[in-house]
Phi, psi and omega in degrees: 000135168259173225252092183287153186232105191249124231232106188254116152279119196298145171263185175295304177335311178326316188283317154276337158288336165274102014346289151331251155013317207245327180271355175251151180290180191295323184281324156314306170324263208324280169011304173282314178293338152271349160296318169273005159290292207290331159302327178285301189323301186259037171219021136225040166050080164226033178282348175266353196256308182316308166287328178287320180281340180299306215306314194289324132344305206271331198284271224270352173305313185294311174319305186270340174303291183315292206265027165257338236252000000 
């Protein structure tokens, strides 16, 4: 297979939304980024795969938690 290299030019916008970004902190960030979690969630019914995924988490959290203590 050969391997293409495509090279995209950013527009301004482009540049400003990472500016945009980039001027807010981390915490800010994540924020935003569960808002557009929870929104995905309930605008594609995906609230039972969303608990399944809590559950499992919480799961390997104890795990790791269990084996620093």
């Amino acid at each position: 297979m050969e391997k293409v290299i495509r090279t995209i030019k950013r527009s301004q916008s482009d540049d400003e939304d990472i500016n945009f970004w980039r001027g807010k902190t981390a915490d800010e960030r994540l924020d935003a980024l569960q808002v557009l979690r929870e929104q995905y969630i309930a605008l594609f019914n995906k609230q039972q795969e969303d608990n399944e995924s809590r559950k499992a988490l919480r799961r390997v959290y104890r795990v790791i938690k269990q084996a620093r203590s």
